[in-house]
N, C-alpha and C positions, 0 to 999 in steps of 0.2 A: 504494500500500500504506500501511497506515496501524498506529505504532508502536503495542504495546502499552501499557497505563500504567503509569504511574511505580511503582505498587504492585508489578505483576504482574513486572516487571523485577526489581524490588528481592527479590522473591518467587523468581525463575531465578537470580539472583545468589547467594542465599542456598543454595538448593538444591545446585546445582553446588558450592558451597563443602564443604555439608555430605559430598554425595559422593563426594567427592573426599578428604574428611579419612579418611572411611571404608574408601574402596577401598584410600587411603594404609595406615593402619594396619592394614587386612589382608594389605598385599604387605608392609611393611617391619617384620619385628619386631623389640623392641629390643634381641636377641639377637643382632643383623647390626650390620654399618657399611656406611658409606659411604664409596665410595674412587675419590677425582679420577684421573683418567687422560687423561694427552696421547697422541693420533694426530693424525699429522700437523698439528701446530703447533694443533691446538683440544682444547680441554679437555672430557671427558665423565663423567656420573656413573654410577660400577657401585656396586651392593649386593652385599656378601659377606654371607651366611648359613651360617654351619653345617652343614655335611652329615647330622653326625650320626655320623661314621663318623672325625673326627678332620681331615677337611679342611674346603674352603669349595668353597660355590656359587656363581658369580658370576654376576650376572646387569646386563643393560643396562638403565638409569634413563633418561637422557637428555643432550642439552648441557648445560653447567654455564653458560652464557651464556647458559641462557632464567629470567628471573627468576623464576620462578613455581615451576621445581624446584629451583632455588637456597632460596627461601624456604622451601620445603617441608626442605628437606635441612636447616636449621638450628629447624624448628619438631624434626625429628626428635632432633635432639641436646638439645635440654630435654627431649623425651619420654626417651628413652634416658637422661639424668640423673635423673630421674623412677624409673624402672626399675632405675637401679645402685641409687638412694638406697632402694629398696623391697627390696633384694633385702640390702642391710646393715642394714637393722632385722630383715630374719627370721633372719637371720646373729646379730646380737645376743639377739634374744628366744631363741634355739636356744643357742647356745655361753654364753652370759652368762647369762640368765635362767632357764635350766635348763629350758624347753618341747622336748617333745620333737617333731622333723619326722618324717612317714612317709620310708618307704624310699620309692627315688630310685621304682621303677620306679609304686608307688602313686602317686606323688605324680602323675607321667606321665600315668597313665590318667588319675585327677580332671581334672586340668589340661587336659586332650582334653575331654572332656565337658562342662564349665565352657564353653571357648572355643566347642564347638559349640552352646549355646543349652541345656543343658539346666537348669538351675537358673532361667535365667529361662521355661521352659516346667512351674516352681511341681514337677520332679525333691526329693527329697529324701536325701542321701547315708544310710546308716545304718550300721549293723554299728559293727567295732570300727574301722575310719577316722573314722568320725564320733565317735565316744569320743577319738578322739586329738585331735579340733578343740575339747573341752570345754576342756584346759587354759588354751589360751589364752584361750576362754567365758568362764571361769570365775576366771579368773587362777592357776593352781595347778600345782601340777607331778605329773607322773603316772610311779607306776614304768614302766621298759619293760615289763616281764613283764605288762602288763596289757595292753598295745595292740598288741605283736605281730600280723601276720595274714598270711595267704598271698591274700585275696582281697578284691574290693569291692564291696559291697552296693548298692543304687540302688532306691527304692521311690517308686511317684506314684503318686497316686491313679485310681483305673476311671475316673471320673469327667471328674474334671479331662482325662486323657489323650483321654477321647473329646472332648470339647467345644474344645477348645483351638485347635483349625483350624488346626495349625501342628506342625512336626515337625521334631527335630537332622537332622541327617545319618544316612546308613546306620550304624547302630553297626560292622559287619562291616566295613568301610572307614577307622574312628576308629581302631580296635583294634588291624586291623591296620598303620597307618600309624607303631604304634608298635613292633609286633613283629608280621612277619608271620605267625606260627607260628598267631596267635591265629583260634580256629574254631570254631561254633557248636554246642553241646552237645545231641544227641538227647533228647527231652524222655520220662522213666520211662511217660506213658501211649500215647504212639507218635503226638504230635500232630506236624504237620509244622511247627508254631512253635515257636520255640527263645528260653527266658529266658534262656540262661546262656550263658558263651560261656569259651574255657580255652586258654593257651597252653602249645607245649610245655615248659615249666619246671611246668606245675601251679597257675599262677597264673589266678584265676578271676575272672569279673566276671559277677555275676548281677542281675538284676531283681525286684521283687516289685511287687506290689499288694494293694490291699485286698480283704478276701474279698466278694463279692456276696449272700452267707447262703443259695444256692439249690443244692439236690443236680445242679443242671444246668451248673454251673459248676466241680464241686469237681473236683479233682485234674488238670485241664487249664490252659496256660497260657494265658490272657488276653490278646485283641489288646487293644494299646495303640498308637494310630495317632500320638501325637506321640512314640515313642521311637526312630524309623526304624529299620524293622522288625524291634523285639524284641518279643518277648511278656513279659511277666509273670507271677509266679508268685503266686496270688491267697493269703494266709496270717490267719487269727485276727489280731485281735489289733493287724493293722495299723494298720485307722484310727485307734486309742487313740494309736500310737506319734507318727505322721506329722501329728496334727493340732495347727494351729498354733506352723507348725515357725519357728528362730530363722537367722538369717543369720551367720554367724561368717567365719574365715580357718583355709586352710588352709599349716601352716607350711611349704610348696615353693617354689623358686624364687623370685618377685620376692611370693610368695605370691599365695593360690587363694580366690576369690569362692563361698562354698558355703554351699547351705542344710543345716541338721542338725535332728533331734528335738529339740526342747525336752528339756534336760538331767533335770527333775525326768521327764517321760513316758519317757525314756529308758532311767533307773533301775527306773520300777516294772513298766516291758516286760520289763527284764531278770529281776525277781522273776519274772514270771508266767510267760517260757517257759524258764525255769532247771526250771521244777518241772515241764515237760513234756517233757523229755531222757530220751530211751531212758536207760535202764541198761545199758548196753555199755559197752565203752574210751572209741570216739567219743562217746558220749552223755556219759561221765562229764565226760570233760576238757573239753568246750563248757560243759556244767554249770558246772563250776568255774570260767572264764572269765566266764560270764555270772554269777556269783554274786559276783567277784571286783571287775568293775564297776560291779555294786550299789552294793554296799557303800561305796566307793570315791566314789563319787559324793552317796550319803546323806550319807556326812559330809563331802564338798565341798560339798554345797548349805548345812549346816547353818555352817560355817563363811564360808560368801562371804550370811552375811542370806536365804539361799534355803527355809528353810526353809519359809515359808507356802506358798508355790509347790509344792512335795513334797508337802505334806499336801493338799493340794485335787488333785493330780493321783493321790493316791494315794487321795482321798475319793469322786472319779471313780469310779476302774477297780473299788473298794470297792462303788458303786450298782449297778455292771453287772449283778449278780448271782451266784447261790449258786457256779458256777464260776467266775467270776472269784474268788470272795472266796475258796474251795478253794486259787486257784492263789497266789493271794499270799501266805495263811497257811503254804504249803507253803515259799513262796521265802524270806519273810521267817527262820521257822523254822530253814533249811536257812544262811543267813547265819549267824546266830546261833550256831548249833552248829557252824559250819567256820569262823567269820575273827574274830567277833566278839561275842563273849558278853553285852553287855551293850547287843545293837542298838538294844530298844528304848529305853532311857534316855539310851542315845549323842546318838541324831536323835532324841532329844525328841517319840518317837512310842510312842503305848498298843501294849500287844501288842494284835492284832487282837481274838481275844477279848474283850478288854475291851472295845473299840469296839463288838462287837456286844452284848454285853450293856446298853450303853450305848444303844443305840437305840431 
């Protein structure tokens, strides 16, 4: 038999190393320890993990006398120092700097989705979760009364989702792994795909995607093959929001790896479907939220140097056409007269009018 070469070796060597780091840090989180234990005069290593329920897991590592888990077991405690040290800066940025974290059980779901590959499968967080990730975007501080939410939004593009060759986990298995209450929402046109999903407390997790412009597509949710098997809810407007979105942190636990809307596209989404809210209860007070984080935003961007960034994105959604330019005049409008009377001059932006007469 004759060895392999010194590359190809050096090449198995490597490999094994890498998978091994990998499998490592998928069985051991830094939320566990390690705990030496003697039977019978030799020493072994158990993993305590969290139950979740206020006790621990324990589970079987290996002898503490094979050097290879030994080494591992002290690469782990720099990771886990790693981990505490991450998890006191979001501690600080929260209690001291005044950013405010989502509630425990949001941060939960994210942090699920995150870990199962959705953000690197180009996922983009939205709604008003992702408005709470601007503060720290952005460096500002944001009232609570504005980020409040009972639910979490998630939008990827038709596109991307088909071509991507590659899929999270079952969402119905993520979701419920946190709360098993959580169960697939029957979808308004009686498709047997399901975008949304709810547990019993009323806490929602929904999907969206970009509309495809085609009467054959409308009011049906949209298979999307990398979201493990959710559908999508195809909406206006989308691909304005979602494109060329920005990588931020989200302020949970040792804190959360998440893609969000570009803050300036954020703002002007939120003008355009603010002035497309029923006139009901429900339609009023989504209105006033979405008007709330306008606004809010406008003059964050205009205060953090952002402002050319808003005008181009808001010169954008302006070219789209006669209803888009409708739906902004209306948004912008409706700012103006509920939070902020002197919008335009505030953010250094013409009333629209002007702008078109200016063209």
């Amino acid at each position: 038999m004759k060895q392999i070469d010194l590359m190809f070796r050096t090449m198995v060597a490597e490999l094994q190393q890498r998978v091994f780091d990998a499998q490592w840090s998928a069985d051991f989180l830094p939320t566990g320890r390690f705990v030496r234990v003697n039977v019978d005069n030799r020493a072994y290593w158990y993993f305590d993990q969290p139950d979740g329920q206020g006790g621990q897991k324990r589970r079987y590592v290996g002898p503490a006398d094979d050097p290879e888990i030994s080494a591992r077991v002290e690469t782990f405690k720099a990771e886990k120092d790693d981990y505490q040290n991450r998890r006191k800066m979001v501690a600080a940025l929260t209690r001291e700097a005044g950013l405010i974290a989502p509630d425990r059980f949001t941060g939960q779901v994210v942090e699920a989705l995150a870990t199962a590959g959705l953000f690197r499968l180009r996922g983009v967080l939205v709604g008003t979760v992702a408005f709470q990730t601007y503060a720290a975007y952005l460096g500002i501080r944001l009232p609570m009364a504005a980020i409040l939410t009972g639910d979490a939004d998630i939008a990827q593009d038709y596109a991307i989702s088909s071509e991507v060759e590659d899929s999270i986990p079952p969402i119905v298995d993520l979701l419920q792994g946190i709360d098993p209450s959580f169960r697939p929402l029957p979808h308004v046109s009686g498709s047997p795909r399901s975008n949304a999903f709810r547990n019993s407390s009323g806490y929602r997790v929904e999907f969206l995607t970009t509309n495809r412009g085609s009467e054959e597509y409308a009011d049906e949710p949209a298979q999307m093959p990398a979201l493990g098997g959710a559908a999508a809810e195809p909406l206006r407007y989308m691909d304005f929001l979602i494109r060329d979105p920005v990588r931020t942190i989200l302020l949970h636990g040792a804190g959360v790896s998440v893609v969000v809307p570009d803050p300036s596209r954020f703002a002007v989404h939120k003008l355009i479907v603010a002035s497309r809210r029923l006139d009901d209860a429900g339609g009023r007070a989504k209105k006033d939220k979405d008007l709330r984080q306008a606004g809010m935003l406008f003059e964050a961007l205009q205060q953090t140097g952002e402002g050319a960034n808003l005008a181009h994105a808001l010169r954008e959604a302006w070219d789209r056409g006669p209803s888009w330019r409708s739906a902004i005049t209306a948004g912008v409008d409706a700012v103006q007269k509920q939070y902020q009377p002197a919008v335009h001059r505030t953010f250094g932006i013409l009333p629209l009018e002007e702008i078109e007469k200016a063209r």
